[in-house]
Wavefront OBJ file of the C-alpha trace (Angstrom):
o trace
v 121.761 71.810 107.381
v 117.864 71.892 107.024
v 117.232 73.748 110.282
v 119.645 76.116 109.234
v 118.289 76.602 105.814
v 114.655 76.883 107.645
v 116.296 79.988 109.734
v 117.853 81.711 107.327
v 115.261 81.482 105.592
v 112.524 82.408 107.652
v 114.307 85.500 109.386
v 114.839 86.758 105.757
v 111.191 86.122 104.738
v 110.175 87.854 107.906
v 112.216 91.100 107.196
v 111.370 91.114 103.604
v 107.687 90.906 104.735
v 108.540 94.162 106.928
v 109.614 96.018 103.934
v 106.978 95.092 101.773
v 104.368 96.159 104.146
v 106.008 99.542 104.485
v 105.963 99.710 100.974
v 102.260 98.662 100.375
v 101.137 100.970 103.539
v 102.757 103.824 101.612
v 101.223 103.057 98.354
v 97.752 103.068 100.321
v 98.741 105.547 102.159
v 98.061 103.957 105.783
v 98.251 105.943 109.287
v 101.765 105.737 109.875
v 100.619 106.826 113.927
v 99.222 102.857 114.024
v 100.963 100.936 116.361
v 101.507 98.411 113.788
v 102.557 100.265 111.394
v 104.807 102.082 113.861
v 106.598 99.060 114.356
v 106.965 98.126 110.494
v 108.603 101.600 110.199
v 111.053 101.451 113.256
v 112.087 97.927 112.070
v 112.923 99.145 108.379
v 114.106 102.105 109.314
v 117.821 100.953 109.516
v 117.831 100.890 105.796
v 115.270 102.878 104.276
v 116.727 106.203 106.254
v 119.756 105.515 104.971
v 118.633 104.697 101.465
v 116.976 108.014 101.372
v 119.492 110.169 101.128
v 120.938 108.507 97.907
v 117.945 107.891 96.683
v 115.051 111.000 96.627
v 111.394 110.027 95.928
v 110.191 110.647 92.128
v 106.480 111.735 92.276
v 104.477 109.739 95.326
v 107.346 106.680 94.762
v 109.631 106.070 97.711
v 112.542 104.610 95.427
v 114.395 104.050 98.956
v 111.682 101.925 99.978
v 111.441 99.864 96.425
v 115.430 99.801 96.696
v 115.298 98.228 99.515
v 111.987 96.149 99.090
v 114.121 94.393 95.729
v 117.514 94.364 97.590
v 116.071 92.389 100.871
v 114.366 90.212 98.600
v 117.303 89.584 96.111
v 119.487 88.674 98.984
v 116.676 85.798 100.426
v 116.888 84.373 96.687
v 121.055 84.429 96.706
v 120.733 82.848 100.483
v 117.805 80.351 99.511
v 119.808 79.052 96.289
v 123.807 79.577 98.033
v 122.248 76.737 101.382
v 120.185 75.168 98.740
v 123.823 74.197 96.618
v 121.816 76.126 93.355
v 124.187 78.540 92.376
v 122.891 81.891 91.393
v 123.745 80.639 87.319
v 121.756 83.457 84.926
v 121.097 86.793 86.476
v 117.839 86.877 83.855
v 117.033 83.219 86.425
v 117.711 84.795 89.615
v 115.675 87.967 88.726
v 113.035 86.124 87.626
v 112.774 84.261 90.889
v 113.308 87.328 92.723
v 110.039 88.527 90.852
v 107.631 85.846 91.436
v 108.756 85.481 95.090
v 107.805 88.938 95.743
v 104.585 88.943 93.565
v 103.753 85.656 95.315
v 104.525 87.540 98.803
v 102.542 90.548 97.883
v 99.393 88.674 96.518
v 99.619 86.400 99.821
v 99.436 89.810 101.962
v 96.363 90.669 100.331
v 94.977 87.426 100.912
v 95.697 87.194 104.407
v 94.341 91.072 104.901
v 91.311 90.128 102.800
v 90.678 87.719 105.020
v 91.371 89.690 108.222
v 89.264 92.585 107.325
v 86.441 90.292 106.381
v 86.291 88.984 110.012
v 86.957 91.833 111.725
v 83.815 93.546 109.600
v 81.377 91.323 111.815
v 83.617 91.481 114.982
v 84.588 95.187 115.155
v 82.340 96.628 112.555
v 82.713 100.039 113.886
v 86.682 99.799 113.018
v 87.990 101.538 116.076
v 90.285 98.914 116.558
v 93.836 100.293 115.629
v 94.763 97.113 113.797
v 91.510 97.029 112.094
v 91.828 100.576 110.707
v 95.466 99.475 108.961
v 93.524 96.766 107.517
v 90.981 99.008 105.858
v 93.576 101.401 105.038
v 95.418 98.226 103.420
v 92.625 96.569 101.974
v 90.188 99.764 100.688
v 92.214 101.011 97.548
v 91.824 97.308 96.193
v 88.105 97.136 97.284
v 86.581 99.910 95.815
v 87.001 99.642 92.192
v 85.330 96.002 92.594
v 82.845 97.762 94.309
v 81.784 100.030 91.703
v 81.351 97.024 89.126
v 79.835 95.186 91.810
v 77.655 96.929 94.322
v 76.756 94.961 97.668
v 73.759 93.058 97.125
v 71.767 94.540 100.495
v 73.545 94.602 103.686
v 76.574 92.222 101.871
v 79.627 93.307 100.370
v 80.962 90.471 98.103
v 84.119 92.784 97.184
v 86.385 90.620 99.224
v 85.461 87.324 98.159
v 85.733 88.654 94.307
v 89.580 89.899 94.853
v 90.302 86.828 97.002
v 89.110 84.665 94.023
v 91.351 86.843 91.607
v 94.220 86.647 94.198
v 94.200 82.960 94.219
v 94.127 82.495 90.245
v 97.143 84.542 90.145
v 99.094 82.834 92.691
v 97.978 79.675 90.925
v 99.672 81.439 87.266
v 102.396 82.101 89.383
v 103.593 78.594 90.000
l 1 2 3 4 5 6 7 8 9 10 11 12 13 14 15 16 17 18 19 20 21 22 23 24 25 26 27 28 29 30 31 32 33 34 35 36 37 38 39 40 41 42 43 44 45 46 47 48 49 50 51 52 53 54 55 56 57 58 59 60 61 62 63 64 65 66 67 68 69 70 71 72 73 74 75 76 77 78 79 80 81 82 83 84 85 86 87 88 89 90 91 92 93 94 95 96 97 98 99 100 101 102 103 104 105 106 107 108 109 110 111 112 113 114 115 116 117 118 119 120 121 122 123 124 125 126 127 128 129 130 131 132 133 134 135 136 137 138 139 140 141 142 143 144 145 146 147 148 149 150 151 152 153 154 155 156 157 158 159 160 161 162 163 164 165 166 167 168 169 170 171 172 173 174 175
């Protein structure tokens, strides 16, 4: 029953980690012609395309895409807590959880980009690199307001390991 549990799971983490990065490369407004982000798109399409006709943006939000960002991720809580023998119980509960696994997933993103885009500063620093220009795309919108309280000091940008230290206190709140 574990290994079962384990795939469930893990399939439904992977596809709600495909929705949430089309939703975070439309908030920061990412090239959409990237490979990688090509693939994100053709992989959430099923739903999103869908989701779109019922749904129609309101201002720059893609309520499809949040629709189905909160409906991917409410159905990994109902699986995680149905093979876990939890049942669902309060709806206020299973929201809740529904939250802080997607804030936690979110934050974690960042992290992990952070961290990408920092080492792929000193090995592609010229960004050509279709990967590496998603992660500035990604990782930019978060930087620069940092940067303009904190300038680099020189030639280095401590930007990244400011928001990565704010990243990790708020995964710690989170738990």
């Amino acid at each position: 029953m574990d290994a079962i549990r384990y795939i469930v799971d893990t399939l439904l983490w992977l596809l709600t980690l495909a929705f949430v990065l089309r939703l975070l490369f439309q908030w920061a407004r990412a090239n959409f012609r990237d490979p990688m982000a090509d693939a994100i798109v053709r992989v959430t399409n099923w739903l999103i395309l869908p989701l779109r006709r019922l749904l129609p943006p309101i201002g720059k939000v893609d309520t499809a895409t949040v629709v189905a960002v909160i409906a991917v991720a409410s159905i990994r809580t109902f699986a995680a807590l149905s093979l876990a023998g939890a049942g669902v119980g309060d709806v206020s509960q299973f929201l809740r959880i529904t939250s802080v696994n997607l804030a936690d997933l979110v934050l974690r993103i960042y992290l992990f980009a952070l961290l990408l885009y920092w080492l792929t500063s000193y090995v592609s620093p010229d960004g050509r690199a279709p990967g590496v220009r998603l992660l500035s795309q990604l990782c930019e919108p978060i930087l620069k307001p940092v940067r303009r309280i904190i300038p680099p000091i020189g030639q280095i940008d401590f930007s990244v390991l400011w928001v990565s230290i704010v990243i990790g206190a708020l995964l710690v709140l989170l738990r």
